[in-house]
N, C-alpha and C positions, 0 to 999 in steps of 0.2 A: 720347705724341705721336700725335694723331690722322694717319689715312696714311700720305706720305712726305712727305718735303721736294723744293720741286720747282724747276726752275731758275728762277733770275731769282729768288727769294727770300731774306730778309736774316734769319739766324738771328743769337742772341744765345750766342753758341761761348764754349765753357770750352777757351784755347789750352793753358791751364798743366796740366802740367810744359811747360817748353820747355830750348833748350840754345844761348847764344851769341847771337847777333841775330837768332832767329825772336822773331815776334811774342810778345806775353805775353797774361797777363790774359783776365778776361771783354771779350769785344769782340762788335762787328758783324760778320756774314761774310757774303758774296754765294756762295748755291750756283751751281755754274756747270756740275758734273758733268748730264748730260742725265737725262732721265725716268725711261724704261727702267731705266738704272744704278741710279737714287737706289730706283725701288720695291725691286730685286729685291737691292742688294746691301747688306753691312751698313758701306760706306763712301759718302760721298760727297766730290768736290772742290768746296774753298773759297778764294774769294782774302777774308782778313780787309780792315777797311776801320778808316779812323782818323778822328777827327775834326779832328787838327792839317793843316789846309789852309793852313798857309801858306806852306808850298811842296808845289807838285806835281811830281814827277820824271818822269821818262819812261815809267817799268815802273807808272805809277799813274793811274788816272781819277778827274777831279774828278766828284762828283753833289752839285746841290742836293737840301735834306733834302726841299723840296717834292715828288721825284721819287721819293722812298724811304720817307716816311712814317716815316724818323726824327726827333729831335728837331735834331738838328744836321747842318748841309754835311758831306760827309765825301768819303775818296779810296779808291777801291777796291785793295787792294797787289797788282797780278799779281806781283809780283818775291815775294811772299812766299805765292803758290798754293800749295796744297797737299789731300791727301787725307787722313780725320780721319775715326772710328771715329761712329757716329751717335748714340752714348752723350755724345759732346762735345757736344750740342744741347741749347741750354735751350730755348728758345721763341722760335717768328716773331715779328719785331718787324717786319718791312718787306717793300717788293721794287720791284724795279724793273722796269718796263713798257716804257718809253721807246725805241723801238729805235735812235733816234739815238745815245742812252747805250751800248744793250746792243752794237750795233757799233763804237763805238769798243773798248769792253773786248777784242772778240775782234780786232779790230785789235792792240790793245796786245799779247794775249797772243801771235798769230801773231807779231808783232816780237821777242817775249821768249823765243821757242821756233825764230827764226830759220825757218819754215815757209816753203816756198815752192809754189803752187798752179799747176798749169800750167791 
């Protein structure tokens, strides 16, 4: 992997092994962990994405694929965020720019971590 992985980017993650209802399988994932972290540490955080949109939940953001430069619409899972060793990284397949988008997601996750900002 050339650099690092850097935010707002859509890697193509090896979730498996997994255990219970975490996500499975080779999938989509939105890095979300910030810059700094992603160059200098050997983990970054990922919320995986799925392409079954047929229903979206609340701990999830719809993005069309036009916005992610993958081939299908997909939902980004904050409910199933997580931190993942940088050895789980196959290769960039996307990313998302859009900050209409990228503010919903941190909207979503502040709701899903109950955050409160004075």
């Amino acid at each position: 992997m050339m650099g690092y992985p850097k935010k707002g980017e859509i890697y193509l993650v090896n979730f498996d092994p997994t255990i219970g209802h975490e996500v499975k399988k080779k999938r989509p994932a939105l890095i979300l962990s910030n810059n700094i972290h992603n160059q200098y540490s050997p983990l970054v955080t990922v919320a995986p994405s799925s392409s079954n949109t047929n229903k979206v939940y609340p701990f999830e953001v719809y993005v069309p694929n036009k916005l992610t430069g993958l081939n299908e619409n997909s939902k980004i899972m904050i409910i199933q965020l997580r931190s993942i060793d940088k050895k789980r990284l196959i290769n960039k397949i996307g990313n998302i720019e859009e900050k209409e988008i990228l503010n919903k997601i941190n909207k979503v996750i502040s709701e899903h971590f109950d955050l409160q900002f004075s």
